[in-house]
C-alpha positions in Angstrom: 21.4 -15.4 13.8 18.9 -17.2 15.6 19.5 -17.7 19.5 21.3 -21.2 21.2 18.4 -23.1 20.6 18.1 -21.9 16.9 15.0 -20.3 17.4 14.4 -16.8 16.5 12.6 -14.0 18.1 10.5 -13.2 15.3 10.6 -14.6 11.4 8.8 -11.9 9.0 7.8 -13.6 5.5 7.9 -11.3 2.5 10.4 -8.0 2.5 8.0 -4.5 1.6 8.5 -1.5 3.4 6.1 -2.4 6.6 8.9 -5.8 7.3 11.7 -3.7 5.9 10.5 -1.0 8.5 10.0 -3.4 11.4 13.8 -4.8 10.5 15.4 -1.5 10.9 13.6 -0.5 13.7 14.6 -3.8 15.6 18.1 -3.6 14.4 18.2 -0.4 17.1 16.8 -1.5 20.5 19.0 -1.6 23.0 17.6 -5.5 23.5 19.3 -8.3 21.6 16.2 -9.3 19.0 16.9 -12.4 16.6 15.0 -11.6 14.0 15.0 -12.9 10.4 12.9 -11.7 7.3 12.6 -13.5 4.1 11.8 -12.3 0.5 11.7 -14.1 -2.8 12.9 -12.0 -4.4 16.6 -12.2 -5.3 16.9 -8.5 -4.3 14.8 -5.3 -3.1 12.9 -3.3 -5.2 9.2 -1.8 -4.5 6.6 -1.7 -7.0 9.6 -1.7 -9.4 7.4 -1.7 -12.5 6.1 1.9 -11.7 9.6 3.4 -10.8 8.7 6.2 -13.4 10.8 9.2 -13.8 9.4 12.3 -12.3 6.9 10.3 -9.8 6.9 10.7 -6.1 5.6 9.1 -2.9 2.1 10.6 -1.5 3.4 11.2 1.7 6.1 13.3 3.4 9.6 12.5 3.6 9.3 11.9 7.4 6.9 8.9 6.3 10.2 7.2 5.9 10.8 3.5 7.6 11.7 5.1 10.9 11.6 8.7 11.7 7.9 8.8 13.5 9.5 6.4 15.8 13.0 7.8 16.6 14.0 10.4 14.2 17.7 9.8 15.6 18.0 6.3 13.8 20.7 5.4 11.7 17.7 3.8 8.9 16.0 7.1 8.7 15.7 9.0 5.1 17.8 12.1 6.0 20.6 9.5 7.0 20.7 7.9 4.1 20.7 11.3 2.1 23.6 12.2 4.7 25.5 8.3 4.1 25.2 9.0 0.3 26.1 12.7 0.1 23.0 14.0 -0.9 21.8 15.8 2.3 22.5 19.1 0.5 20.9 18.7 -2.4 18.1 17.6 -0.7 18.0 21.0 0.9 17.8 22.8 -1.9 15.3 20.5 -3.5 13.1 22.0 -1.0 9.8 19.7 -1.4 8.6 16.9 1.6 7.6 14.5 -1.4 10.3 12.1 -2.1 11.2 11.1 -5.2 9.7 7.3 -5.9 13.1 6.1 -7.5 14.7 7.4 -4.6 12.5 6.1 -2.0 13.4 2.5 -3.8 17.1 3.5 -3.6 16.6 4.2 0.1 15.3 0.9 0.9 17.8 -1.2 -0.7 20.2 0.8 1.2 18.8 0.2 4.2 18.0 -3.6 3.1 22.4 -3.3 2.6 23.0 -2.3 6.0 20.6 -5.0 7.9 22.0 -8.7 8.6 18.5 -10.0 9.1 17.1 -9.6 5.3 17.7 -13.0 3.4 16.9 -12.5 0.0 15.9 -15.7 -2.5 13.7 -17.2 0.2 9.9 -18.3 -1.0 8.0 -19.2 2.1 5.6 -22.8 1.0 4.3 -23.4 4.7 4.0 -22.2 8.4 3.0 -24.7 11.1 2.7 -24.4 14.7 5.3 -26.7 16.4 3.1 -27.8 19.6 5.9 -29.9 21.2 8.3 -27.2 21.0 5.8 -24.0 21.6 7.3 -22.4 18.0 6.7 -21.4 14.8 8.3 -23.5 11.8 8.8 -21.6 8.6 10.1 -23.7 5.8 10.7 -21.8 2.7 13.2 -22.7 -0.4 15.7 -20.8 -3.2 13.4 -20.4 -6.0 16.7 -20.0 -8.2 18.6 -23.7 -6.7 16.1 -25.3 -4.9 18.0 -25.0 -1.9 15.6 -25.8 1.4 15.6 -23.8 4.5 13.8 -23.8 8.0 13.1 -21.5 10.3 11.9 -21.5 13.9 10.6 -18.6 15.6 8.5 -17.6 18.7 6.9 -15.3 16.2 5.8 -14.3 12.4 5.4 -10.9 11.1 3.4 -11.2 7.8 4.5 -8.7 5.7 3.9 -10.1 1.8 2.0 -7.4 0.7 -0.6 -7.2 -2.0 -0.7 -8.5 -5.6 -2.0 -7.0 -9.1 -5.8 -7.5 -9.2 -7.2 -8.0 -12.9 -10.7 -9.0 -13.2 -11.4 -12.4 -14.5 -13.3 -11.3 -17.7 -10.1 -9.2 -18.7 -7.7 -12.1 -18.3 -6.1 -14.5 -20.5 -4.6 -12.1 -23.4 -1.5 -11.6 -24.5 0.8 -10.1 -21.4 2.4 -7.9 -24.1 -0.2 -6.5 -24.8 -2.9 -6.5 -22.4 -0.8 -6.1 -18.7 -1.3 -4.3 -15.0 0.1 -0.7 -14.4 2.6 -3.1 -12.2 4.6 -4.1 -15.3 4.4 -0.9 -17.2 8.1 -0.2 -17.1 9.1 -3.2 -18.3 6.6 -3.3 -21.4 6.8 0.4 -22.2 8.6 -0.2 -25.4 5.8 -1.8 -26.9 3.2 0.3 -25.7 5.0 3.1 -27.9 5.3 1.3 -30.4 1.1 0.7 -30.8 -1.0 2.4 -33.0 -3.3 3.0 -29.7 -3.6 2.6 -26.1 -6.0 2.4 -23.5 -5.4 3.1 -20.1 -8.4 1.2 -17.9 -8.7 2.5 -14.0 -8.7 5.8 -12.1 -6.3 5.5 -9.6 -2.6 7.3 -9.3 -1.2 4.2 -11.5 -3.5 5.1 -14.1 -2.8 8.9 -13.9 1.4 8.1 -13.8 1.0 5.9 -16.8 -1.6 8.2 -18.7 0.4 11.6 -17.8 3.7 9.7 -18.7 2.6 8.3 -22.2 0.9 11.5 -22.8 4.9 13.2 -22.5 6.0 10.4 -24.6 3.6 10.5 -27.5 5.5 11.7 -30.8 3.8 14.1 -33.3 1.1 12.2 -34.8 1.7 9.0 -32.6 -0.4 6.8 -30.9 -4.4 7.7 -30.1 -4.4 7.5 -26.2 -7.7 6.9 -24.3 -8.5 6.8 -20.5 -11.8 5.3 -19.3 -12.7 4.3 -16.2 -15.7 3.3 -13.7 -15.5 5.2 -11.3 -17.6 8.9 -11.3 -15.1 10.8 -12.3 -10.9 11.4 -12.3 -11.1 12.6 -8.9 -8.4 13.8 -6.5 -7.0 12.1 -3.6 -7.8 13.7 -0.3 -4.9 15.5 0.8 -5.9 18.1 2.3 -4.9 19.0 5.9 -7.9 18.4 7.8 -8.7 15.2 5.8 -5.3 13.4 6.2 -5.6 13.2 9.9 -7.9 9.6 9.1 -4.3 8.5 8.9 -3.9 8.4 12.5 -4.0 6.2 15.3 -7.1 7.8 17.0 -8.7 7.3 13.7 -7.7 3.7 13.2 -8.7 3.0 17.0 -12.2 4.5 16.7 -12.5 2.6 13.1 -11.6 -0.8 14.7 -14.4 0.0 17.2 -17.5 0.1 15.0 -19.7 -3.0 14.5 -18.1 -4.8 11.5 -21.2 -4.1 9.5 -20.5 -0.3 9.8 -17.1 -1.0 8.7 -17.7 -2.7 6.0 -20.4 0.0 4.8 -17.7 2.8 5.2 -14.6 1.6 4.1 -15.7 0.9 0.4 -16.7 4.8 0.4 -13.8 5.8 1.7 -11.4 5.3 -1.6 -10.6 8.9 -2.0 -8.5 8.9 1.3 -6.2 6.4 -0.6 -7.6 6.0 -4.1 -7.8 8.7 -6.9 -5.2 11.0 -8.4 -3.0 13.1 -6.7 -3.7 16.7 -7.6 0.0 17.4 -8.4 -0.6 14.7 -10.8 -3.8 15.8 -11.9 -2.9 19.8 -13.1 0.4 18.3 -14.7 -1.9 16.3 -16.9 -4.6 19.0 -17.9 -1.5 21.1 -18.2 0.3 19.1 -20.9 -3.6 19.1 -23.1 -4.0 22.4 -22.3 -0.7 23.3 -24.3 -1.1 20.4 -26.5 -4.2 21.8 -27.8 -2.7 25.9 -28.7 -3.5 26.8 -32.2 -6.9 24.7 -32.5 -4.7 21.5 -32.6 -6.4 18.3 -31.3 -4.4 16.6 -28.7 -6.1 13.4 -29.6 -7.0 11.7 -26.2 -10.2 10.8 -24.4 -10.8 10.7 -21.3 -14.3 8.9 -20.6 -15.3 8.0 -17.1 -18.5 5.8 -15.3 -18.1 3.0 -18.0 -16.9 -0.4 -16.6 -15.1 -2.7 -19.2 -16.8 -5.9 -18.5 -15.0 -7.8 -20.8 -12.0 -8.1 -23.6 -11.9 -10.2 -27.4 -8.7 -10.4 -29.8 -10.2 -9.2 -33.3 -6.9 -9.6 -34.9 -5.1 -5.9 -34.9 -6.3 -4.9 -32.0 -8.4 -5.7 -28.7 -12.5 -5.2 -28.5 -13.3 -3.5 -25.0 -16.8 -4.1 -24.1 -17.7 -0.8 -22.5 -21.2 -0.1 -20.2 -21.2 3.8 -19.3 -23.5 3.1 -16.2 -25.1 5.8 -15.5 -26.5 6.3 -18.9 -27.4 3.0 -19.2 -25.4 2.7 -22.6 -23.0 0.1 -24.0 -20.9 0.5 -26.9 -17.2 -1.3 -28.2 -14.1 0.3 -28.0 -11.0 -0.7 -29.5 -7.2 -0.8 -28.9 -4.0 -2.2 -30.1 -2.7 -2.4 -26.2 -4.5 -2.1 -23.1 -2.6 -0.9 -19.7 -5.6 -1.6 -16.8 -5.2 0.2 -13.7 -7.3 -2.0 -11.5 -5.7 -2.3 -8.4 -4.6 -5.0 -6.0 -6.2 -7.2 -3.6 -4.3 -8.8 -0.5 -5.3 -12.8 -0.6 -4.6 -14.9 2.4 -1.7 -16.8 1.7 -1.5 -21.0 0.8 1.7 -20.9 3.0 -0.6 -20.4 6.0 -3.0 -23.5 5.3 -1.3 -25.4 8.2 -2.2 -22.8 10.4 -6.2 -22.5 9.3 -7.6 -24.6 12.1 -6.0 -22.1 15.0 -6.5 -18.8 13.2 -10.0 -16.9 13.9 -11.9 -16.1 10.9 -15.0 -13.5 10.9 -18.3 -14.2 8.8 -16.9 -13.4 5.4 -13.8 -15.5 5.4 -11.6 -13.0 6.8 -8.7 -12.5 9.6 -10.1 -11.6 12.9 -7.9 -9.4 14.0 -6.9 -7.1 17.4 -6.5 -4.1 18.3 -2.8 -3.7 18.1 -2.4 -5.2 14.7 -2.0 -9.2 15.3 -3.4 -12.3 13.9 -6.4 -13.3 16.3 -5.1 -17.4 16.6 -5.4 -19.6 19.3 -1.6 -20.8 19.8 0.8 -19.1 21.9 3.1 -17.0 19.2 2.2 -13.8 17.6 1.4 -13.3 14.2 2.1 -9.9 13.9 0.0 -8.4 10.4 1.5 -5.3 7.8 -1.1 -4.4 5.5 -3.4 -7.1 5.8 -6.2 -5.7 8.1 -7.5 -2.9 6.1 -11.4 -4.6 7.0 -10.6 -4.0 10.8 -8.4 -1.0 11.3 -9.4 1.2 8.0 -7.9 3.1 5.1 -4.9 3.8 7.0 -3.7 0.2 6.8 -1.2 0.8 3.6 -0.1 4.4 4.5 3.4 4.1 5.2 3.5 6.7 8.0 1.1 4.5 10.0 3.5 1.5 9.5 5.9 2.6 11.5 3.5 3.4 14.2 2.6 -0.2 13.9 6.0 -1.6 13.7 6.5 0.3 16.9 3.8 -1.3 18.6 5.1 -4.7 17.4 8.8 -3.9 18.6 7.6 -3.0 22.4 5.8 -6.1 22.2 8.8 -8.1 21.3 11.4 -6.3 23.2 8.4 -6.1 26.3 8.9 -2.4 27.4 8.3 0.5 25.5 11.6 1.1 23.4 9.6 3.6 21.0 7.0 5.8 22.2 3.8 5.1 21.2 1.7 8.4 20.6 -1.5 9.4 21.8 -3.7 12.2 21.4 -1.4 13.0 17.7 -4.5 15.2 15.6 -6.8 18.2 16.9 -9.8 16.1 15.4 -11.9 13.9 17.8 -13.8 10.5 16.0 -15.2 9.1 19.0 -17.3 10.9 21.3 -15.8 9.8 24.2 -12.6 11.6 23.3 -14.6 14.9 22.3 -16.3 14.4 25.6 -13.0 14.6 27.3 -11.4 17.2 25.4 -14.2 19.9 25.8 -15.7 18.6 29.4 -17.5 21.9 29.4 -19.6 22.0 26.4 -20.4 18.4 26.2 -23.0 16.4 28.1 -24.1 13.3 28.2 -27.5 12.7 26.7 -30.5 13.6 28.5 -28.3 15.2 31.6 -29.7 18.8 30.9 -31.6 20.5 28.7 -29.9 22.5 25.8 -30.9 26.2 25.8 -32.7 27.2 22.9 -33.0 31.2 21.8 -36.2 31.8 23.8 -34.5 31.0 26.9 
């Protein structure tokens, strides 16, 4: 409930796992926090249209909503196991990687056991109220129609991002040319086609490739995989490389001149793009024994060739292909195409009253600071999940960073430091400054001495 003037502490629009994460860690400060956090959606589900059987997160259980904060909480992942009588078998299951269904099933349980998630609540507008020194959040039942208003000293945006299709490969039939984020739900009539494409290289592309490749009966449908990038690469997961998911590394990223940024992010996508190698053996696994005997699995997997665009030709769908780096176009067709092309995080209408206050850089985009808010010149914070990847860096979506985030956010609400906020959490340096201070002895400052060489 808001607080005796009706006015809450903090309003978050749109219910993922960074809001959902902020929620439960709120729901455990010893301060009284009147928080509310509206969804559309008439209940919780995450990316429910790749809820696959046999998929997992990328990250550790420990990347749960919680634990990197206060592993003691009562939302954390091994409580929930515990709450539902599965702690043992999650003992024996003996893996960090968490089941993706599961992971779902964890959230609505925590989603259950918050009183501040309001569910059936589309957000059309935030204003600043400049009489009353508030945010107003008006939002309304998508089912009924029903209209609702909320004030708050301050917004968390948490609405995530949305399935990105190229304007050229638009406007077919959503049967039969869809986004990876519907697959589930159109599965049945992708096995039922004489052939299928699967357009992208990322881990939706691999889960839906690897999982109609399982499917495929005797004889059944010719499956193709093509994609622009150079290759079907791995993720980086390796030890070394997943400390860029860090604070220290988001810190020295939001530090560079935005020009640098913008340069390295792009070449970045292998720290969250690409396959995960799990994924990746499982797949050449299943040809490998499709093929004993001098059988022909029947499959192609084609990569550096953009589709640029898609025609109906009656039976099936013309992809226009380019293979790039040969220079060499050709047409490729399919009865039903699956494209794997990501998503992209617009800014929202609902924020329109707000343009004139909020900072924008040269390209149209939020400024941003440091610690994750909404650069805007009116007193309330807007407090940003997963919409600051062009200032902070490829750790933006990974989930373990959110709740390092969402910590930040809490001691900023609360005003004291209810959840630690680590420092110094990887043995790898970014910015000189903190090599410097780390290894005072064998660093100088330029030009302070000269540097031996082997004559000396």
């Amino acid at each position: 409930m808001a607080n005796s003037d009706g006015v809450y502490d903090v309003v978050g629009v749109g219910l993922g796992p960074f809001n959902l994460g902020l929620a439960a860690l709120l729901d455990d400060v010893e301060e009284s926090v009147d928080a509310a956090f509206l969804e559309r959606e008439p209940e919780f589900n995450w990316h429910e249209g790749m809820l696959l059987e046999g998929t997992t997160l990328e990250v550790p259980f420990l990347a749960d909503l919680v634990s990197l904060a206060d592993p003691t909480n009562p939302h954390s992942y091994l409580n929930y196991l515990r709450e539902t009588g599965r702690i043992y078998e999650f003992y024996f299951y003996e893996t960090f990687q968490t089941p993706r269904r599961e992971y779902n099933d964890y959230l609505r349980w925590v989603c259950e056991n918050l009183d501040s998630c309001r569910f059936s609540r589309e957000v059309h507008a935030v204003r600043w109220d400049e009489e009353r020194d508030h945010y107003v959040v008006t939002a309304h039942n998508p089912e009924t129609g029903d209209r609702f208003e909320y004030r708050s000293e301050n917004v968390a945006l948490g609405i995530g991002s949305r399935p990105q299709i190229p304007e050229p490969l638009r406007g077919q039939p959503d049967e039969d040319v869809f986004h990876t984020a519907r697959y589930r739900s159109n599965r049945d009539r992708v096995l039922d086609a004489e052939s299928v494409t699967v357009v992208g290289s990322g881990q939706s592309a691999a889960e839906v490739f690897q999982d109609l490749l399982e499917r495929r009966p005797e004889g059944g449908y010719r499956l193709d995989w093509v994609t622009r990038s150079d290759g079907f690469f791995p993720m980086e997961y390796s030890k070394l490389g997943l400390q860029h998911f860090t604070p220290e590394y988001e810190q020295y990223v939001y530090d560079l001149p935005q020009a640098v940024k913008d340069d390295l992010i792009p070449n970045q996508e292998l720290l969250y793009k690409g396959v995960d190698p799990e994924t990746s053996a499982d797949i050449y696994d299943l040809l490998y024994r499709r093929s004993i005997g001098d059988r022909d699995p029947d499959i192609g997997l084609f990569a550096m060739t953009e589709v640029r665009d898609i025609a109906d030709v009656g039976d099936a769908y013309a992809l226009d292909c380019h293979q790039w780096q040969a220079e060499e176009s050709f047409v490729h067709e399919s009865e039903v195409v699956v494209l794997g092309t990501g998503y992209e995080r617009p800014i929202p209408d609902f924020l329109e009253p707000l343009k004139e206050a909020i900072n924008w850089d040269d390209e149209g985009r939020f400024e941003v600071t440091p610690d994750h808010r909404l650069d805007i010149d009116v007193a309330g914070d807007v407090f940003l999940q997963n919409a600051e990847l062009h200032t902070h860096g490829v750790g933006v979506p990974d989930l373990g960073l959110g709740c390092y985030r969402n910590t930040t956010f809490v001691n900023r609400l609360v005003g004291r430091e209810a959840y630690p906020e680590d420092t110094d959490t990887v043995y790898q340096d970014f910015a000189v400054e903190q090599f410097i201070e780390h290894a005072p002895s064998a660093s100088r400052q330029p030009g302070s001495e000269a540097i031996p060489t082997d004559d000396d």
